[in-house]
C-alpha positions as CSV (number, residue, x, y, z in Angstrom):
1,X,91.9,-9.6,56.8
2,X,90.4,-9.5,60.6
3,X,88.7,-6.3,59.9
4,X,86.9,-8.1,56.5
5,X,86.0,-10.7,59.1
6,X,84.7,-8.5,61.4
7,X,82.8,-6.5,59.2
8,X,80.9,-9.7,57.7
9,X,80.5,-10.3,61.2
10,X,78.8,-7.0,62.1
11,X,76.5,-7.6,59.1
12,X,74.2,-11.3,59.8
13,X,72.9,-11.1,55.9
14,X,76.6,-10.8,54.8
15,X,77.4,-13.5,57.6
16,X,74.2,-15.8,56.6
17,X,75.1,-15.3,52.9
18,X,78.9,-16.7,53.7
19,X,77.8,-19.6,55.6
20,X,74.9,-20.9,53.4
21,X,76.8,-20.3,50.0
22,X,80.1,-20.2,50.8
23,X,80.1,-23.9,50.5
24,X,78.2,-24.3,48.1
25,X,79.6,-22.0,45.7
26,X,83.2,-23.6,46.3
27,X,81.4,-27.0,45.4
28,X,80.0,-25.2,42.2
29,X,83.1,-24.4,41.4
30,X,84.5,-27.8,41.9
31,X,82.2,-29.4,39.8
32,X,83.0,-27.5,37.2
33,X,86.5,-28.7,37.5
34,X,85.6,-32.3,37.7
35,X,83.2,-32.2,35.1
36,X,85.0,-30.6,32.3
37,X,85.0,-34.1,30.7
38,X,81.6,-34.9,31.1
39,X,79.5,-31.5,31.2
40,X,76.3,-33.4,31.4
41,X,77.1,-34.4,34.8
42,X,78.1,-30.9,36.3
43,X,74.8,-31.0,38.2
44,X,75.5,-34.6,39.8
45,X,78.8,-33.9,40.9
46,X,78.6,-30.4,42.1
47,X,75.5,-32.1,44.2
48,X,77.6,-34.4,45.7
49,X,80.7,-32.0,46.5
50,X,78.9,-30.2,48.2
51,X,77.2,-32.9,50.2
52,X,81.0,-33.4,51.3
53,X,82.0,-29.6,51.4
54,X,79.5,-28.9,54.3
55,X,80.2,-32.1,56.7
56,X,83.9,-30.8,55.8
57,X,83.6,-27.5,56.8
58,X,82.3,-27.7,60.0
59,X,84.9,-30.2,61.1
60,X,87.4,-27.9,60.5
61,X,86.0,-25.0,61.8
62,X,85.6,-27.1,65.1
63,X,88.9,-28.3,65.5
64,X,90.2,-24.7,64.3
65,X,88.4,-23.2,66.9
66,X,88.6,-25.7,69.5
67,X,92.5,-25.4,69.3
68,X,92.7,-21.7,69.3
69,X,90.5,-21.5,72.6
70,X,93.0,-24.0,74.6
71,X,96.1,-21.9,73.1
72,X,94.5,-18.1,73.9
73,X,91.4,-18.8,76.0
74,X,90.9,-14.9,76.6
75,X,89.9,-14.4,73.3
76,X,86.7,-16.6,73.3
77,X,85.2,-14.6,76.3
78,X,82.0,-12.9,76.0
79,X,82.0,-9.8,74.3
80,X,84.9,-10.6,71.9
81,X,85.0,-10.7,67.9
82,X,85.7,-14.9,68.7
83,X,83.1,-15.2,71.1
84,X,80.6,-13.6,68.7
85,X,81.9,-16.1,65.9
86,X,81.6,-19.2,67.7
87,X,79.0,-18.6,68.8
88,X,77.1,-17.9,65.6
89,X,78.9,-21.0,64.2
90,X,77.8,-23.6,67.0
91,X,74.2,-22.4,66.1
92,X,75.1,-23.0,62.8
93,X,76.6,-26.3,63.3
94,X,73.8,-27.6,65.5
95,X,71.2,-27.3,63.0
96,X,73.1,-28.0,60.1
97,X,74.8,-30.9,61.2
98,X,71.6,-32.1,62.6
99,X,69.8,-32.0,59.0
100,X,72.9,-32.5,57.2
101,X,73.1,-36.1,60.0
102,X,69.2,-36.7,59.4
103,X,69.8,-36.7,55.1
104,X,72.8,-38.9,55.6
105,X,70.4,-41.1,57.9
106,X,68.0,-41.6,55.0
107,X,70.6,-41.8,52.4
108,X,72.2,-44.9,54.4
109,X,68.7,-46.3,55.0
110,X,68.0,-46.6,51.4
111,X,71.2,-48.0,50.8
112,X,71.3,-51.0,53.6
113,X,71.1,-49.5,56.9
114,X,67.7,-50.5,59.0
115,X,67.6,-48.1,61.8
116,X,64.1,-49.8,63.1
117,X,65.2,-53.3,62.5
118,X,66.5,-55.5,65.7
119,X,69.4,-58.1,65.0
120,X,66.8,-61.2,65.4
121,X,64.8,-59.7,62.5
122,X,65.3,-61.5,59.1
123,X,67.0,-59.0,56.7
124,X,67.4,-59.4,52.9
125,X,70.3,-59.0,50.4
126,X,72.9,-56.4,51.8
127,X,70.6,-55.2,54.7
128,X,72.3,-54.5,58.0
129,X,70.4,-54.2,61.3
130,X,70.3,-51.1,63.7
131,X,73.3,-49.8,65.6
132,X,71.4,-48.4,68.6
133,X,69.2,-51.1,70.1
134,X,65.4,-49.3,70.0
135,X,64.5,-50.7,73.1
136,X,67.3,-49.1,74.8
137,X,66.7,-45.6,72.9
138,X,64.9,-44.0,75.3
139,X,67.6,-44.4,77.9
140,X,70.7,-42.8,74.8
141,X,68.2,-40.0,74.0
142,X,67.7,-39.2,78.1
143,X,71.6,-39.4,78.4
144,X,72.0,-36.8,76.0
145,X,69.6,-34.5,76.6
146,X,70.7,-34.2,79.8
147,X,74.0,-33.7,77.9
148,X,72.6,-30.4,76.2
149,X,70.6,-29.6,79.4
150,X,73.8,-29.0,81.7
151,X,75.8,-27.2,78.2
152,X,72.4,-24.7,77.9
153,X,72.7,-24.1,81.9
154,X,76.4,-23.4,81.7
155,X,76.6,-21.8,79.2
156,X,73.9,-18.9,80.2
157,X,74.8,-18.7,84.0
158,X,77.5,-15.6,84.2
159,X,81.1,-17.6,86.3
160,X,81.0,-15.0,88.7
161,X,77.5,-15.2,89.9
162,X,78.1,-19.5,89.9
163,X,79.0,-21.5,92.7
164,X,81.5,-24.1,91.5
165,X,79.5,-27.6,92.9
166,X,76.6,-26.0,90.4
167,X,79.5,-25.8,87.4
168,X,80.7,-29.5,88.0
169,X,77.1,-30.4,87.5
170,X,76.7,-29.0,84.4
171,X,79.8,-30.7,83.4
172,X,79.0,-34.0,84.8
173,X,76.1,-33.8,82.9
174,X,77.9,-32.7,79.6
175,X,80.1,-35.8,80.3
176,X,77.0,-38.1,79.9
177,X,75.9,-36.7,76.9
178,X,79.3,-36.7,75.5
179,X,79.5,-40.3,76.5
180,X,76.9,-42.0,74.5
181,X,78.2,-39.5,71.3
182,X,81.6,-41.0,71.5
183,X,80.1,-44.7,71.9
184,X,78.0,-44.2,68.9
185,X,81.0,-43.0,67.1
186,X,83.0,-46.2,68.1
187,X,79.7,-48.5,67.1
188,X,79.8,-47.1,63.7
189,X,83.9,-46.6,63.4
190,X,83.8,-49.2,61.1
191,X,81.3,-51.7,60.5
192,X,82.4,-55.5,60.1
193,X,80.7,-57.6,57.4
194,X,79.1,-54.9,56.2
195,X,78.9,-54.9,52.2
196,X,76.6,-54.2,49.1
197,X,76.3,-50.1,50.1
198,X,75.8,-47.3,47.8
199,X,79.0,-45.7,48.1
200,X,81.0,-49.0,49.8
201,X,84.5,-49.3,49.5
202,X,86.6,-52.1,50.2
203,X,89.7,-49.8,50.8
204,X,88.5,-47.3,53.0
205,X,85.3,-48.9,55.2
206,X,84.9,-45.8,56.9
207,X,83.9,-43.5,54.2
208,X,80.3,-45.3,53.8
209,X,79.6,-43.7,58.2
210,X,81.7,-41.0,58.3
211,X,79.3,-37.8,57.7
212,X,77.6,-39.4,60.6
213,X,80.4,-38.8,62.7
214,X,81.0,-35.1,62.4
215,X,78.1,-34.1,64.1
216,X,79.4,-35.6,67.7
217,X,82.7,-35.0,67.0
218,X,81.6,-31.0,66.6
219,X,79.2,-31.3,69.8
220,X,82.0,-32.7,71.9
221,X,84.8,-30.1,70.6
222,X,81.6,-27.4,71.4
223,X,81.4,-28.8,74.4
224,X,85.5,-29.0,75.3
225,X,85.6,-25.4,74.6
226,X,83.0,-24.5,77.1
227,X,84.8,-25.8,80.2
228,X,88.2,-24.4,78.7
229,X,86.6,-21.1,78.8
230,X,84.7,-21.0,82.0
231,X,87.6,-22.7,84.0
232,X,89.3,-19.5,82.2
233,X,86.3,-16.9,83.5
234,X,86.5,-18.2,86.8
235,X,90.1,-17.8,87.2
236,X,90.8,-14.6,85.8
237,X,88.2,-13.0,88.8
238,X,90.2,-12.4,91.6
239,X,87.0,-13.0,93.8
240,X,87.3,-16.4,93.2
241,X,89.5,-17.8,96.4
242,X,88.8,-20.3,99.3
243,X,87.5,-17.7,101.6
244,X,84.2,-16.9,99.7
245,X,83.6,-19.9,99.6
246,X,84.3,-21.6,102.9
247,X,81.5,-22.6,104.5
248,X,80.2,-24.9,107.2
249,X,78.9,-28.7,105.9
250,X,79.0,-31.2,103.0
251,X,78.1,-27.9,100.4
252,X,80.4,-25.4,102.2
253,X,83.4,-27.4,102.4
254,X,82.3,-29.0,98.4
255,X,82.6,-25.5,97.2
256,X,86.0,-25.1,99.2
257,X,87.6,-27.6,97.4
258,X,86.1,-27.0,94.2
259,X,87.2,-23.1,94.2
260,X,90.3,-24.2,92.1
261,X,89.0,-24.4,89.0
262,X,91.7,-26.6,87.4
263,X,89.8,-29.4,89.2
264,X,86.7,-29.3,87.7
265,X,87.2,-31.7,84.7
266,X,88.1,-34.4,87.2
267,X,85.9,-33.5,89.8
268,X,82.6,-33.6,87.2
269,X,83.7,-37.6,86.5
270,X,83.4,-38.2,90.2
271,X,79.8,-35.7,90.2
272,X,78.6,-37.8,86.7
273,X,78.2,-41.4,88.9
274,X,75.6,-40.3,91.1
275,X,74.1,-38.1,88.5
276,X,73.7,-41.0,86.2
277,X,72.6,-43.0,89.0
278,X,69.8,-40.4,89.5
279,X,69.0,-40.5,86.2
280,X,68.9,-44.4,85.7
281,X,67.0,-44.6,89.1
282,X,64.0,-42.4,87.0
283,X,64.0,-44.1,83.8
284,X,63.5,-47.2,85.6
285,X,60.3,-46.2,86.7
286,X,59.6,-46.3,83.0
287,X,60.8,-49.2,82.2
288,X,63.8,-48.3,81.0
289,X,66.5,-50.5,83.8
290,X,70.1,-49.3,84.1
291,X,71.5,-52.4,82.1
292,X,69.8,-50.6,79.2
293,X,73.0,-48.1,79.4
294,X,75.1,-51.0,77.8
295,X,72.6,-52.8,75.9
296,X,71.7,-50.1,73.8
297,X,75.3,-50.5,71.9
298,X,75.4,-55.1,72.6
299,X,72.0,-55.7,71.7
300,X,72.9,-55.3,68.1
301,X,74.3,-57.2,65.4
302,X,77.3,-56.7,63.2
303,X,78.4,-53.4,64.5
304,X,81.5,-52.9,66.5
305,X,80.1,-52.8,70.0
306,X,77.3,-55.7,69.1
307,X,77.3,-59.0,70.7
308,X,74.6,-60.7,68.8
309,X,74.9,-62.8,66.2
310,X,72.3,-62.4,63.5
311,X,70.9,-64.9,61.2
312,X,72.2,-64.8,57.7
313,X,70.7,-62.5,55.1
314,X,68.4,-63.8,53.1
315,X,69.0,-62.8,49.2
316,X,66.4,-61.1,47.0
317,X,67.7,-62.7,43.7
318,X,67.6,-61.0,40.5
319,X,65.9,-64.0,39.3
320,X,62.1,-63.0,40.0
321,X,60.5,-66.9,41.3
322,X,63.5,-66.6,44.1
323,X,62.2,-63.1,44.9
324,X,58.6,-64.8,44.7
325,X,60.0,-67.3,47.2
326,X,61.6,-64.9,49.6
327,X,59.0,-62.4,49.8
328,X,55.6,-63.8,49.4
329,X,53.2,-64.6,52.3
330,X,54.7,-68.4,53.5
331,X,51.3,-69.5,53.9
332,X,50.6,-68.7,50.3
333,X,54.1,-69.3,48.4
334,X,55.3,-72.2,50.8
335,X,58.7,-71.5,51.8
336,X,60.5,-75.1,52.2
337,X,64.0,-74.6,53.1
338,X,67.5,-72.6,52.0
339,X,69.0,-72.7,48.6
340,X,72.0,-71.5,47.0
341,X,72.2,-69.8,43.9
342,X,75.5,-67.9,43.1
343,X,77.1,-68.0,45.8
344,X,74.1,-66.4,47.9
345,X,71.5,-68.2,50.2
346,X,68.6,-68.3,49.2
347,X,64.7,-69.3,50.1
348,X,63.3,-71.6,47.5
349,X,59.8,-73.5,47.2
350,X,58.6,-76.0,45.5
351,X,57.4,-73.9,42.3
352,X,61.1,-72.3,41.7
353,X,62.6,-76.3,42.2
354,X,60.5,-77.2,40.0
355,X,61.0,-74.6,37.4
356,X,64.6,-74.8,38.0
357,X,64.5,-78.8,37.4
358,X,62.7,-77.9,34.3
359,X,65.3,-75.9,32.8
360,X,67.7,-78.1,34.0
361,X,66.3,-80.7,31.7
362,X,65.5,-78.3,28.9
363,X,69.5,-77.7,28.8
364,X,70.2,-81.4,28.6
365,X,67.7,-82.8,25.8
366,X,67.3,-79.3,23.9
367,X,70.2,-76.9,24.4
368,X,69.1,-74.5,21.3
369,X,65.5,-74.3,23.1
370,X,67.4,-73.8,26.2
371,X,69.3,-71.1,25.0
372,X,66.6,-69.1,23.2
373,X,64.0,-69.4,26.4
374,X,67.3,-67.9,28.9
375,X,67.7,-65.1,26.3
376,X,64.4,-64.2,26.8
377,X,64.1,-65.0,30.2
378,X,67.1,-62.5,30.8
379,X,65.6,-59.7,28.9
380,X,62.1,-59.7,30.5
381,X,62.3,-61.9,33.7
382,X,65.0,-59.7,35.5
383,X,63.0,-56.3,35.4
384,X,59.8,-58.4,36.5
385,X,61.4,-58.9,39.5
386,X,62.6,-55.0,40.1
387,X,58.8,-54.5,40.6
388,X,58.3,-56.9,43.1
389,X,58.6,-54.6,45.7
390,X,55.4,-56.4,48.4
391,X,54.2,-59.5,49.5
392,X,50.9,-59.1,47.7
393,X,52.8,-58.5,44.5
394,X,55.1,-61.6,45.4
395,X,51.9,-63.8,45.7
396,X,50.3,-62.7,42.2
397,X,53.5,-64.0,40.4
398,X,53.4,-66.8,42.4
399,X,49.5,-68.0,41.4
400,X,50.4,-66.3,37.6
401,X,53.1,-68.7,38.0
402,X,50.5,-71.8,38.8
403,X,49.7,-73.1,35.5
404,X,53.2,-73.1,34.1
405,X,54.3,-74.8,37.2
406,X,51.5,-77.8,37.0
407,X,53.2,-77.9,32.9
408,X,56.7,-77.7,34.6
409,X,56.0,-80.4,36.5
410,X,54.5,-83.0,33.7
411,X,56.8,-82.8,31.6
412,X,59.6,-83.6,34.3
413,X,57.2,-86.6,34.8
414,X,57.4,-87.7,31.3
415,X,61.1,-87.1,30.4
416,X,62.9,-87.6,34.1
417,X,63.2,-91.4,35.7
418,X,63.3,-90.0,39.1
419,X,61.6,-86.9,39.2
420,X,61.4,-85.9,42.0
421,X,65.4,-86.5,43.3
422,X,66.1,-83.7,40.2
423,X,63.4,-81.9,42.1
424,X,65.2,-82.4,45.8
425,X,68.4,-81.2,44.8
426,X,68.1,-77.8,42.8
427,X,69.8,-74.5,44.5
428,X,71.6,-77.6,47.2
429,X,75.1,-76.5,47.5
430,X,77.6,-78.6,44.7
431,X,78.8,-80.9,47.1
432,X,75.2,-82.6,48.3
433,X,73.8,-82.0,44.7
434,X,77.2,-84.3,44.1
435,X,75.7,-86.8,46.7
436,X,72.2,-86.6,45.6
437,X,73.4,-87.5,42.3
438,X,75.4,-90.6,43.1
439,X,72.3,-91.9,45.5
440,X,70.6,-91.7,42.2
């Protein structure tokens, strides 16, 4: 089996070939399966397996490798058949974790997620606001490419050409980046409040987030298995003692304590607080203040790290004057307050009370008309309101809507007693509707 591996290996189109289809052709194949039922949706669900297949496969190929390299370290040094695979496969699962991350992006954006909107901006229906505040963005994206920057550097530099205060560097600044992957893991772990998705699931949260996890969790084993193999390097070259590197000052006597290798990991935590201080000191210069470290993650709303409290959604009913009423211009459709209609909150004006006041009486002096207009209402009104997709489209239904309104309105004159309390109290929740009624 190890010499078919090796001989894919020594081959990059056979290896290419494998990692590009090998996936996909298991997906195929799966579909298949799955769709014997329903063979018109082979495409579909073959799609979507393999959608799953990939994020799949490179998470088990990272923990596979990453637990292999802490049990036999000496296999993953360079010039090995492992070292050559890894190292093919962390290219691999760089950039295709990165577009496979960037799709699932999109995907979730269409679905609710608004990466560019803060959690003081008015969202609609299931909406949810960003998890990484974007005035604090510049300061996560520093953090981690600083991250990469010390992986790149120690991962080129040859252990035995290295001095070891240069190594816990590079892995003080591989802690930083690793530090703001695993706090955007926990921000997106699992999302409270958070309903209406494509692909939601009341049973299992996570699912909706989880592609976007793989891609830190596969940087951070990348990076695990770096340090476990250059703590290895160092140790297997019997250069490596106290007395080359003994010297005279703060660096000298530095690289004399650092020359056991085995305290690297805890020495980089103590090297990544005045790196990040370093760091933080620069981006303040542009305008980017330390504090920004944490409110990247708090300045949100709804997510697990947030500590904002964001103001209720507003709904985009499928009833197309309450989308007229949400999403025109205000100064145009006149917004007056919230509503409620189903269960949802809702922004009303005065053309959709009065319609809805209409109606109201239509049901109570003529329920066949009643009936008749709803049907019809229900068969053409609903798609209207799929197509209003702007505010400009919002405000031509609204003056479209003029005419019947001023008609609306006259005949509530003619019929009603007190017009205008049936007007006050459409979409009011039932209890003050019950109020408004008995003041009647």
């Amino acid at each position: 089996m190890k010499e078919k591996f090796q001989d894919i290996l020594g081959n990059r189109k056979k290896l290419i070939l494998t990692i590009i289809f090998g996936p996909a052709l298991l997906s195929l194949l799966a579909g298949c399966m799955v769709s014997l039922v329903g063979p018109g949706e082979l495409l579909s669900t073959s799609i979507i397996f393999m959608l799953l297949a990939y994020p799949a496969f490179l998470f088990i190929f990272n923990i596979i490798a990453l637990v292999y390299t802490i049990k036999v370290p000496g296999k993953s040094l360079p010039g090995t058949f492992e070292s050559k695979l890894f190292g093919i496969m962390d290219l691999v699962t760089v950039l295709l974790g990165a577009a496979l991350s960037f799709f699932y992006g999109l995907l979730l954006e269409v679905s609710g997620i608004q990466w560019d909107a803060l959690w003081s901006e008015q969202l609609h229906n299931s909406e949810i606001h960003q998890p990484i505040w974007s005035g604090a963005l510049a300061t996560v994206i520093t953090l981690f490419v600083i991250g990469i920057i010390g992986y790149i550097v120690l991962l080129t530099r040859k252990m035995a050409k290295t001095p070891p205060l240069i190594t816990v560097l590079c892995m003080g600044a591989m802690y930083i980046g690793a530090s703001q992957l695993i706090l955007f893991v926990i921000q997106i772990f699992k999302v409270t409040k958070f309903q209406g998705m494509a692909f939601v699931s009341h049973s299992y949260p996570l699912f909706e987030t989880a592609p976007l996890m793989v891609l830190p969790f596969c940087c951070i084993s990348m990076a695990a298995r770096l340090i476990i193999r250059k703590i290895y390097e160092w140790n297997i070259n019997e250069e490596h003692n106290e007395e080359h590197y003994a010297g005279e000052g703060l660096i000298g006597r530095l690289n004399e304590v650092l020359s056991n290798a085995l305290s690297w990991p805890v020495a980089a935590i103590i090297a990544m607080l005045p790196l990040l201080g370093v760091i933080l000191g620069i981006l303040s210069l542009f305008g980017q203040y330390p504090d920004h470290v944490i409110r990247a993650w708090t300045e949100t709303a709804q997510w697990n790290l947030s500590r904002m409290e964001a103001p209720p959604n507003v709904i985009y009913d499928e009833h197309y004057l309450c989308t007229v009423a949400a999403g025109g211009h205000e100064e145009i459709v006149k917004p007056i307050r919230m509503g409620e209609r189903h269960g949802h909150r809702i922004v009303v004006n005065r053309q959709l009370l009065i319609a809805n006041a209409f109606e109201q009486v239509l049901e109570e002096k003529t329920p066949r008309m009643h009936r008749a207009i709803r049907n019809f209402y229900d068969k053409h009104g609903y798609p209207v309101a799929g197509h209003i997709k702007t505010k400009a489209a919002a405000d031509i239904v609204y003056f479209i809507m003029k005419p019947l309104e001023i008609l609306f309105l006259l005949v509530l004159y003619l019929v009603d007693a007190k017009p205008e309390n049936r007007i006050a109290v459409q979409y009011l929740p039932k209890e003050s509707r019950n109020r408004g009624t008995t003041q009647q």
